[in-house]
C-alpha positions in Angstrom: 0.0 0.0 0.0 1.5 3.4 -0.9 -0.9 6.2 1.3 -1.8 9.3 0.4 0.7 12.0 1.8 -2.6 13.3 3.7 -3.0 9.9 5.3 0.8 9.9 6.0 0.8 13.0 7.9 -2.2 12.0 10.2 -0.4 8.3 11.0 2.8 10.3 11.7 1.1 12.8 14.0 -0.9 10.3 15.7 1.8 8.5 16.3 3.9 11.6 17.7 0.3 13.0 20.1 -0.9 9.5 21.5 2.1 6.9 21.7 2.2 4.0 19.7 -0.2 2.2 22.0 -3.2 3.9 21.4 -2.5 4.3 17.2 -2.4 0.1 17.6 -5.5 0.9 19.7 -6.9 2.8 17.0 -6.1 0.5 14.2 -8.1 -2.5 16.0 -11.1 -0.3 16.0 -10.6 0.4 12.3 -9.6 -3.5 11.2 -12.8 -4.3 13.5 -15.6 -2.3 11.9 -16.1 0.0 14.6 -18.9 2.2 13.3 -17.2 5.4 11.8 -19.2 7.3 14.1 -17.9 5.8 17.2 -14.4 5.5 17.0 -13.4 9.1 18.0 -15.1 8.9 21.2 -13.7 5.4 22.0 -10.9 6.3 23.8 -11.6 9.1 26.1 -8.0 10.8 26.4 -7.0 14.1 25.2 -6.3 14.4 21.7 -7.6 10.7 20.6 -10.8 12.1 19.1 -9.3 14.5 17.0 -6.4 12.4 15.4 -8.8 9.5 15.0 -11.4 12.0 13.1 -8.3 13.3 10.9 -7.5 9.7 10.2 -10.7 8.8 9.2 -11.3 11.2 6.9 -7.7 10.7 5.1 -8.8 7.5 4.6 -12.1 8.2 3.4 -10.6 10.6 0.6 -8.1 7.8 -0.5 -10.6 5.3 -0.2 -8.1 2.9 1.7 -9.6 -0.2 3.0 -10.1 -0.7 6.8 -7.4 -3.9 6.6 -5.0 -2.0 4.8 -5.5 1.3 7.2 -5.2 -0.5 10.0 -1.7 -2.6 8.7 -0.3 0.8 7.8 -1.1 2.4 11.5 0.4 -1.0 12.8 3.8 -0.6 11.3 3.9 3.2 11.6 3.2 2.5 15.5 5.5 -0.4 15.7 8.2 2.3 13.7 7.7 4.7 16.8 7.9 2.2 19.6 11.5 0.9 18.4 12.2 4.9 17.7 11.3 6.5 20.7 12.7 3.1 22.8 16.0 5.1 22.1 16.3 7.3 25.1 19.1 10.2 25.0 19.2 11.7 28.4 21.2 14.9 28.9 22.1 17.1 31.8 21.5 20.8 31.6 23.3 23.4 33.9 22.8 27.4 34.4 25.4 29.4 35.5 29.3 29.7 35.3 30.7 26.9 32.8 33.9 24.7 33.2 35.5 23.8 30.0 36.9 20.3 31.3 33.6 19.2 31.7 31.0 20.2 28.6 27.1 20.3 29.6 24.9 22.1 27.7 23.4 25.5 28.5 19.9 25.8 29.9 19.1 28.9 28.4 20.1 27.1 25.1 18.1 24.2 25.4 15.0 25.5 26.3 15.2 27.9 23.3 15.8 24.4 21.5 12.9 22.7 23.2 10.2 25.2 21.9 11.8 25.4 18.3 11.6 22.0 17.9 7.5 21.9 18.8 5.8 21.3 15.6 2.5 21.2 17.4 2.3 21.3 21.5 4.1 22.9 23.8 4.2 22.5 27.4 5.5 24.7 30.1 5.1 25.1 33.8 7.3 27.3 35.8 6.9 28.7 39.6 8.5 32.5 38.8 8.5 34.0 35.2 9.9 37.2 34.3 10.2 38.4 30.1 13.4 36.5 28.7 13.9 37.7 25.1 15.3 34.9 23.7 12.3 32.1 25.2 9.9 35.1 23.9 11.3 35.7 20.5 11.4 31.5 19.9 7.5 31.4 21.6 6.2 33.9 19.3 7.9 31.5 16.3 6.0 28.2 17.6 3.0 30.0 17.9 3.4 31.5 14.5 3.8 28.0 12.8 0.6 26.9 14.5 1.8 25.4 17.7 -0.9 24.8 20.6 1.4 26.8 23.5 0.4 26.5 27.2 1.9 27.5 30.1 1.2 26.8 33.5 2.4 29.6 36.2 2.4 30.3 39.8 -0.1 33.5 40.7 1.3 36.1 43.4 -1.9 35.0 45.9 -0.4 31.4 45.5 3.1 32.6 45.9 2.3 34.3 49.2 5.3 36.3 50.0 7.8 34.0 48.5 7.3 36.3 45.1 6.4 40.4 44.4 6.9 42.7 41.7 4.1 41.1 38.2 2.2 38.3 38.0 3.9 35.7 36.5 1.8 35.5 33.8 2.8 38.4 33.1 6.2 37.6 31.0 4.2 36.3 28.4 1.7 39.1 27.7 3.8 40.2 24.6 3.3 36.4 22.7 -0.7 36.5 21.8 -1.7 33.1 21.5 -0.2 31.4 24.6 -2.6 30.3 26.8 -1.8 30.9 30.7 -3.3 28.3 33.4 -2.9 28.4 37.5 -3.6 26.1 40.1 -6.6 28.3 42.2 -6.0 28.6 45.5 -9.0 27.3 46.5 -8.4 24.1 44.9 -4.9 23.5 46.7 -5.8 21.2 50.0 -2.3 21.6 51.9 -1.8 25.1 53.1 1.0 26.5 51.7 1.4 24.3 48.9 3.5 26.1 46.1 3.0 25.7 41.8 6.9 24.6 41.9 7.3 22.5 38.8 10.4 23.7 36.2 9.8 22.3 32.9 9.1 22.4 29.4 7.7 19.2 26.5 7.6 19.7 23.1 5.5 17.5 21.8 5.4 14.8 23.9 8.5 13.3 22.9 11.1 16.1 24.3 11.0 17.0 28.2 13.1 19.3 30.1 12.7 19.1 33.4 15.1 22.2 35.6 15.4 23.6 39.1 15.6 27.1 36.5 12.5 29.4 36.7 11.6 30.8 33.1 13.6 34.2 34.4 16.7 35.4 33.2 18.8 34.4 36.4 16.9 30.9 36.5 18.0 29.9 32.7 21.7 31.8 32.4 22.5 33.4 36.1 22.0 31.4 38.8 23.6 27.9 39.4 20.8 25.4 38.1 20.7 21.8 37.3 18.1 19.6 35.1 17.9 17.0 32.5 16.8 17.0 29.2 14.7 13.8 28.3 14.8 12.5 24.5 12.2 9.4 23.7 11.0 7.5 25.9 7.8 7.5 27.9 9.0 10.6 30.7 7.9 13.1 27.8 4.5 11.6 27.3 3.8 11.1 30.7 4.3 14.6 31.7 2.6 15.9 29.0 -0.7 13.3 30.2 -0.6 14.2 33.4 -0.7 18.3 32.5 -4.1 17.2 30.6 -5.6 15.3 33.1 -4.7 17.8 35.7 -6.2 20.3 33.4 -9.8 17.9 32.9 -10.2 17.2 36.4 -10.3 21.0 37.3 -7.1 21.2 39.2 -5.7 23.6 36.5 -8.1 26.6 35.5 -7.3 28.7 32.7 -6.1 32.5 33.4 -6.9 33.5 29.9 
């Protein structure tokens, strides 16, 4: 079978958003006459509905039978499996260098992170503060169509640990980001902080820092993380954002 480059593209993506389990997942429903209707809505995680809808649809157009769909989505899942089975795992430092020992720069690698999103992006940071170089590569990802979210501490959640803006606030220049917080009222330890560092591009790229997106967390201050590639860490984090986002945890700030 030779797809269309429409079908292609929707296998590939699929692949990339839901893992190669739930593409197999998908595939059964196709080789076993799920109604058309009904497949979407089969699988009740974020993002299965609307790959499955763009996959049946490429198939429709092509007129590709449901045995020969569902082989094609089998190897293209299997393909991603043995592919993303290769994890590269990489430290990531802020702050002074030492040239005996090469590790790579976080301001540099989360610049990487969000130019290599071709469709999601994922941050969550506890203190943010405008950083030209992360703003300048956000505005690009959004340009190109990427889904950009960030999730941020708010000064009421902060208590006195933070002053000066809301963190939200370093983002206000890059329309098209959307900004989340976890409420206060839906936090049930006093005191508990929105401390997470990290940033997944999507779902196969993680970065995961002690840096705040600030300008002393990614290039000034001594900071340590790891940059995930492949894998399942990417994924996960990226499932667990969504699900804290459907459950209510996560409200949107705008």
């Amino acid at each position: 079978m030779t797809p269309d480059p429409r079908f292609e593209r929707a296998a590939a993506e699929a692949a990339d958003r839901l893992g190669p389990a739930r593409l197999r997942t998908l595939a059964g429903r196709i080789a076993g006459g799920w109604p058309r209707q009904a497949i979407p809505s089969s699988v009740p995680v974020p993002g299965f509905a609307e790959m499955a809808q763009a996959l049946l649809m490429a198939q429709e157009e092509q007129g590709i039978p449901d045995g020969e769909a569902a082989a094609y989505l089998r190897g293209v899942a299997d393909g991603h499996a043995q592919h993303a089975g290769a994890i590269r795992v990489e430290s990531v430092w802020s702050g002074p260098s030492t040239h005996p020992v090469p590790v790579r720069a976080t301001a540099q690698v989360l610049v990487e992170v969000v130019a290599e999103a071709s469709h999601e992006l994922l941050l969550m940071t506890y203190s943010a503060t405008p950083y030209a170089p992360l703003l300048d590569a956000l505005s690009s990802a959004v340009a190109r169509g990427v889904s950009v979210m960030a999730v941020v501490e708010t000064l009421q959640g902060a208590g006195s640990a933070l002053g000066g803006a809301e963190p939200a606030a370093a983002f206000a220049s890059v329309a098209g980001v959307e900004l989340w917080h976890w409420p206060v009222g839906r936090r049930t330890e006093k005191g508990a902080k929105t401390h997470a560092k990290l940033a997944v591009a999507d779902r196969r790229l993680l970065l995961v820092s002690s840096a705040n997106l600030t300008q002393s967390g990614v290039a000034r201050n001594i900071e340590a993380g790891l940059l995930v590639r492949g894998g399942t860490a990417p994924l996960r984090a990226a499932e667990h954002i969504a699900e804290l986002r459907s459950k209510g945890v996560l409200e949107r700030l705008q």
